[in-house]
C-alpha positions as CSV (number, residue, x, y, z in Angstrom):
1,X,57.1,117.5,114.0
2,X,55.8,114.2,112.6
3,X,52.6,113.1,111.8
4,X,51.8,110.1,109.6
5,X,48.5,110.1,111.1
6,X,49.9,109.5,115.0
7,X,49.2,112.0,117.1
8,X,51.6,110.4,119.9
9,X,54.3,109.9,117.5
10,X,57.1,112.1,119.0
11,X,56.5,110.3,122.4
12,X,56.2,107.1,121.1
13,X,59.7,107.1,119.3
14,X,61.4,108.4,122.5
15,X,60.2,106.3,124.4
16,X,61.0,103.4,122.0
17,X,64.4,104.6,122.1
18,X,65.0,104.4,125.6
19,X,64.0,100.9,125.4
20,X,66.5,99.8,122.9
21,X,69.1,102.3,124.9
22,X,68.0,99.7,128.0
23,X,69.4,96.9,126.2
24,X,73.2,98.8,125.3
25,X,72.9,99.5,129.2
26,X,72.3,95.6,129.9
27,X,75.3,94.6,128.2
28,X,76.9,97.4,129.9
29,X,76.0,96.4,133.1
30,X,77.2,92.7,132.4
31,X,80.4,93.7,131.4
32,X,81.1,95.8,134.3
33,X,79.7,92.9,136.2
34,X,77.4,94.8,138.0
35,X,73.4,93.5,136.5
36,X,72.6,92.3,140.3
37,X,74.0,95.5,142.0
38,X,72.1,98.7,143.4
39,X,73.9,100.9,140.7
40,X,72.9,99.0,137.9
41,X,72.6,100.7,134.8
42,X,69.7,99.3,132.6
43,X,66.3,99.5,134.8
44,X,65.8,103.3,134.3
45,X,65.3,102.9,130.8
46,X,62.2,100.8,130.7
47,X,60.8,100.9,134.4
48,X,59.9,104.9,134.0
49,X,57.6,103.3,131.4
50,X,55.7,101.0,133.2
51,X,58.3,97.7,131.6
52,X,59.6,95.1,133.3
53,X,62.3,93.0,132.2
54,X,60.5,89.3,130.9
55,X,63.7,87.9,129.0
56,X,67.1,88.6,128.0
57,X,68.4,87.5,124.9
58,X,71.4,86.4,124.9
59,X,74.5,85.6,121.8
60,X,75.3,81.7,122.2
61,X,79.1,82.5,121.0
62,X,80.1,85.1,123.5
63,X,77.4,85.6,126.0
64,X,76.4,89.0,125.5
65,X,73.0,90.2,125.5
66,X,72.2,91.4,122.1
67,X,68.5,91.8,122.8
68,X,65.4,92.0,125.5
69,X,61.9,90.9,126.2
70,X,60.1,93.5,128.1
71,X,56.6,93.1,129.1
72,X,53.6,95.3,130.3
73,X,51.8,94.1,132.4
74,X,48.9,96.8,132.3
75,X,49.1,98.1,128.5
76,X,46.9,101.1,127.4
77,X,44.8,100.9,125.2
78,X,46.7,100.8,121.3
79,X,50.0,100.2,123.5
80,X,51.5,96.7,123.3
81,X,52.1,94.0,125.8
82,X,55.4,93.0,124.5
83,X,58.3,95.0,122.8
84,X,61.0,92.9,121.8
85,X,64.2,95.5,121.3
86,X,67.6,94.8,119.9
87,X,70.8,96.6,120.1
88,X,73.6,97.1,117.7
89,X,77.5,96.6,118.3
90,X,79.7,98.1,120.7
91,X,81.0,101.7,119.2
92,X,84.5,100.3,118.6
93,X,86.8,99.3,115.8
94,X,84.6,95.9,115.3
95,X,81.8,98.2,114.8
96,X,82.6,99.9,111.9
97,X,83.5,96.1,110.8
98,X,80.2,94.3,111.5
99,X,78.1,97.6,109.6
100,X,80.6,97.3,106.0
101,X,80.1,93.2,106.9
102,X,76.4,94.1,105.8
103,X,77.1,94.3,102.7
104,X,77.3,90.7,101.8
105,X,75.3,88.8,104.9
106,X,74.6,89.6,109.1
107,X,77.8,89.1,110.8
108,X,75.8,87.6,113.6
109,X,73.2,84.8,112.0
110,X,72.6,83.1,114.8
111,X,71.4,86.2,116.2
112,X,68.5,86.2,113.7
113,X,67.5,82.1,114.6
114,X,67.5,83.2,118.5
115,X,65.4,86.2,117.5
116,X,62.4,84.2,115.8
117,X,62.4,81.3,118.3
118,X,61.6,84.4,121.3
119,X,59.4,86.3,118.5
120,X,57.1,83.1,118.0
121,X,57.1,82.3,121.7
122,X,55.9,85.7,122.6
123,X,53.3,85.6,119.5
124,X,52.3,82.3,120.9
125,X,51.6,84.0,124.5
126,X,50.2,87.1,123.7
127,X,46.3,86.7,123.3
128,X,46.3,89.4,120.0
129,X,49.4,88.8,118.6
130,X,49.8,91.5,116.2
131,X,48.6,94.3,118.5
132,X,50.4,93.3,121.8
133,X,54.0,92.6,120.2
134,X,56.2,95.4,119.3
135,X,59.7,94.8,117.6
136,X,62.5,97.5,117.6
137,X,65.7,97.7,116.9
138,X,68.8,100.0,116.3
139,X,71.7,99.4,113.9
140,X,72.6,95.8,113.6
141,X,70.0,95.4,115.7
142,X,67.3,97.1,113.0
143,X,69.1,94.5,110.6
144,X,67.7,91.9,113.2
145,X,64.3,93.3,113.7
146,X,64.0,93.7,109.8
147,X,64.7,89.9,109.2
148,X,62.3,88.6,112.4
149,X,59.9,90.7,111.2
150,X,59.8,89.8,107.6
151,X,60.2,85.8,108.6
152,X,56.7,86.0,110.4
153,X,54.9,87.9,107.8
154,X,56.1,84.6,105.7
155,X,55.2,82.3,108.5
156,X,51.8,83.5,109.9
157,X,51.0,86.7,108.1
158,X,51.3,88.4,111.4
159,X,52.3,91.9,111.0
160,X,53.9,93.8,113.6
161,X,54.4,97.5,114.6
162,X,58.4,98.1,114.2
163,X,60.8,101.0,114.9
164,X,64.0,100.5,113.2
165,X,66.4,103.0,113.9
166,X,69.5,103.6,111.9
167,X,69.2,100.6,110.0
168,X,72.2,99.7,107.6
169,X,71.9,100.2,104.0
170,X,74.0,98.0,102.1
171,X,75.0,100.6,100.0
172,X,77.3,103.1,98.9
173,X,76.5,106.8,100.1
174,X,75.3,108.3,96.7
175,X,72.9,110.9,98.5
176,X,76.6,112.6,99.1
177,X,76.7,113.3,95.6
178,X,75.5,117.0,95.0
179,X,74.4,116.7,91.6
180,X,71.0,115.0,91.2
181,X,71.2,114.0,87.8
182,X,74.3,112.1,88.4
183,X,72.9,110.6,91.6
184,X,69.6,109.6,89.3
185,X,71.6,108.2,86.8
186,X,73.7,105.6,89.0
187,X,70.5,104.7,90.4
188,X,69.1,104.2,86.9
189,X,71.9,102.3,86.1
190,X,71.6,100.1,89.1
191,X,67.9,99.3,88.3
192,X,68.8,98.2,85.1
193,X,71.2,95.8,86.0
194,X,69.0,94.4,88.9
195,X,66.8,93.5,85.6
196,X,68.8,92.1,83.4
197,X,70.7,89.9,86.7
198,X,67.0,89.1,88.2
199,X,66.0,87.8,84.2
200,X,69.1,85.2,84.3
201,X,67.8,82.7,86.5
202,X,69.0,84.5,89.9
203,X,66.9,83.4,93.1
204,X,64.8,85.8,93.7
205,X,63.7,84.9,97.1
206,X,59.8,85.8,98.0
207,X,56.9,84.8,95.6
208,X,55.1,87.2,94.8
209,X,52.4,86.3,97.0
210,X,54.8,86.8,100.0
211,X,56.2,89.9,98.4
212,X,52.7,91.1,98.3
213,X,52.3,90.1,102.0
214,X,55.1,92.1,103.2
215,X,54.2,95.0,101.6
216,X,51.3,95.6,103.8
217,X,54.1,95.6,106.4
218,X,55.0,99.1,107.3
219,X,57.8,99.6,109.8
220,X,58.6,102.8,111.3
221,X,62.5,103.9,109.7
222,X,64.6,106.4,111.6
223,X,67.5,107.7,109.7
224,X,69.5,111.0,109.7
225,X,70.5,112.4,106.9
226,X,74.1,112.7,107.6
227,X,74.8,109.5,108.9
228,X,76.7,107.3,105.9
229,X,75.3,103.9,107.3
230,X,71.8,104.7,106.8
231,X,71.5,107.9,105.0
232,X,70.6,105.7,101.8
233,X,67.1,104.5,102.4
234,X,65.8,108.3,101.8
235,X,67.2,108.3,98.1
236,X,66.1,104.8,97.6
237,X,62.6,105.7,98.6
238,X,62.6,109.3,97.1
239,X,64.0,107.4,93.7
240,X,61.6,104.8,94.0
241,X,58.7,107.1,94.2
242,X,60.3,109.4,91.0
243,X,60.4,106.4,88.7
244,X,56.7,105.4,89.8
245,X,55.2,108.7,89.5
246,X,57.2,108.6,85.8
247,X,54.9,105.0,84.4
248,X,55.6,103.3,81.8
249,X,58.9,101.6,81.4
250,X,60.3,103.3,84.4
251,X,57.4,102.2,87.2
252,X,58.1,98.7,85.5
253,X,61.8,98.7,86.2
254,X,61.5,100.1,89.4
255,X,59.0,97.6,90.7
256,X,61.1,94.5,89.6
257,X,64.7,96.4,91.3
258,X,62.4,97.2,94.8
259,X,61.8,93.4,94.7
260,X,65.7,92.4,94.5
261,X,68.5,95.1,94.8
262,X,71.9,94.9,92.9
263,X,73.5,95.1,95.7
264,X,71.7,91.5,96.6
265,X,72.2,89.4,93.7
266,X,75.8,88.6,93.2
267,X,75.6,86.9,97.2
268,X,72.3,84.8,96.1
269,X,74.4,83.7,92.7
270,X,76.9,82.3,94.8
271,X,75.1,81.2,97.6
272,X,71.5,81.0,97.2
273,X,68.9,81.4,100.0
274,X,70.5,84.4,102.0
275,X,67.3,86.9,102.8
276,X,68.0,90.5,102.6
277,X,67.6,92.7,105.6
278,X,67.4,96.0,103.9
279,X,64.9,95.6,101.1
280,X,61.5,97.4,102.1
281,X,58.7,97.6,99.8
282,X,56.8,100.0,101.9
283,X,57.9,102.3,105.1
284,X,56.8,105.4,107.1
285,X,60.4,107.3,106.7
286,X,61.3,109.8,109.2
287,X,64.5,111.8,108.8
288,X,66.0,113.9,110.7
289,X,68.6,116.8,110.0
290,X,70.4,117.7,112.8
291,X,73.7,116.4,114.4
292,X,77.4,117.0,113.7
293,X,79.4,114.0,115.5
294,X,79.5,111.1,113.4
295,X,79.0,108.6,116.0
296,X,76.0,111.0,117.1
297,X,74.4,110.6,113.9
298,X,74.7,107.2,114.2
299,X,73.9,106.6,117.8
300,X,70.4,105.6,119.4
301,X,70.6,108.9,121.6
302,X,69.3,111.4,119.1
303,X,66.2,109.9,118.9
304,X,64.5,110.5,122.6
305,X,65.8,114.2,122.1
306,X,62.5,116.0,122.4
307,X,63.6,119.0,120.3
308,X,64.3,117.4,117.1
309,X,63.2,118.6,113.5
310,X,61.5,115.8,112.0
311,X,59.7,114.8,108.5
312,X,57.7,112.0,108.2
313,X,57.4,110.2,104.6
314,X,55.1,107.5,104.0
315,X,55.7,104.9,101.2
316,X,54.0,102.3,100.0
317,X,54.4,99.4,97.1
């Protein structure tokens, strides 16, 4: 089970799940040409919860619906008006493209410019803004949510419940490595040269008045252990919290490499003013175990499984 202090956390993710699920099954449906049809696929994943379909989002190069607007329109109370839910890519050879294409910048920017245009609209509508918008995301589409979200903290301080699901960790896979000291070690490593390339001159992106903004941002991060694309943010944060709880020199070196990761740098030296979509400074990390396909461990489906083994970290800057 997870807590971090919600009690309704279990049906909460699931249901979040089936949400971002609804927008896979949109773009199913419009490929199979079939969104106006009887047997449509996608209104079974948010109309059992009360959603109705406000706005599609839609990719301006191909067509394809990357993301969705749905819309309560009698919340609960502590539910939201709006969730705003964005899929990742298709589970084919381009897939496994677009995730290693995280490693220098989104394969799909405009993606991220359509987001914040609908994010502000729907801000702009809803009469408490933080409270009755909801973002979510899975993959790529985490990657999305991660960016909107972090660009309206920066705009209007506005900070919004997310639930990023297998986001991508621009990294290589070192909690495969079986020996911890080794795996502490190239972390170490790492830290220090994030200091001594983030004391050169290197944009470093958010002041640290918006750094200190965004930390009171706390997003919800799904990721299962086995699954190479995502399996990094629980050594990053389980490092993170090591080096802290160590002081001295170490909490200083730590703090600066949270702020800008190595992995970030050498883009922003050559081409200054990308933002980074995996850097969190603070999270409520829930990993889960279980799961032997590899697609599976990567897919949006193990998440409104009801019988999962879950632990909840929280983690804050």
């Amino acid at each position: 089970m997870i807590s971090c202090d919600r009690d309704d956390s279990n049906d909460r993710r699931s249901g979040i799940a089936c949400l971002v699920q609804g927008v896979y099954a949109m773009e199913k449906d419009r490929v199979n040409n079939q969104q106006s049809q009887s047997n449509a696929l996608a209104p079974s994943w948010w109309a059992s919860f009360g959603f109705d379909l406000h706005r599609e989002l839609i990719d301006i190069t191909d067509s394809s619906i990357f993301g969705a607007i749905y819309k309560h329109s009698t919340p609960l109370s502590g539910a939201p008006k709006y969730i705003i839910a964005f899929r990742g890519s298709a589970p084919t050879i381009h897939y496994w493209k677009h995730i290693m294409s995280c490693f220098n910048q989104s394969p799909h920017p405009h993606h991220h410019d359509i987001a914040c245009k609908a994010l502000r609209e729907t801000l702009d509508s809803a009469s408490n803004m933080s409270a009755d918008v909801w973002l979510a995301g899975h993959s790529l589409g985490a990657a999305v949510a991660i960016s909107a979200a972090k660009r309206m903290v920066k705009e209007r301080g506005a900070i919004l419940e997310t639930y990023l699901f297998n986001p991508p960790y621009p990294s290589l896979p070192f909690e495969k490595i079986e020996s911890d000291t080794l795996k502490r070690m190239i972390r170490c490593s790492m830290d220090l040269a994030t200091v001594v390339l983030g004391g050169v001159g290197v944009a470093s992106g958010a002041s640290e008045k918006e750094f200190k903004a965004l930390s009171e941002w706390v997003p919800w991060v799904f990721v299962n252990t086995k699954d190479l694309i995502s399996m990094e943010y629980k050594g990053y944060f389980e490092h993170r919290k090591k080096m802290e709880a160590m002081g001295g020199a170490a909490r200083r070196i730590v703090r600066v490499s949270t702020r800008n990761s190595f992995m970030d740098l050498y883009p922003r030296m050559v081409r200054s003013g990308l933002e980074t979509t995996h850097l969190l400074p603070s999270a409520r990390l829930v990993i889960a175990t279980c799961g032997e396909d590899n697609m599976n461990l990567h897919g949006i489906r193990q998440w409104w499984l009801e019988n999962l083994e879950l632990e909840c970290k929280e983690f804050s800057y």
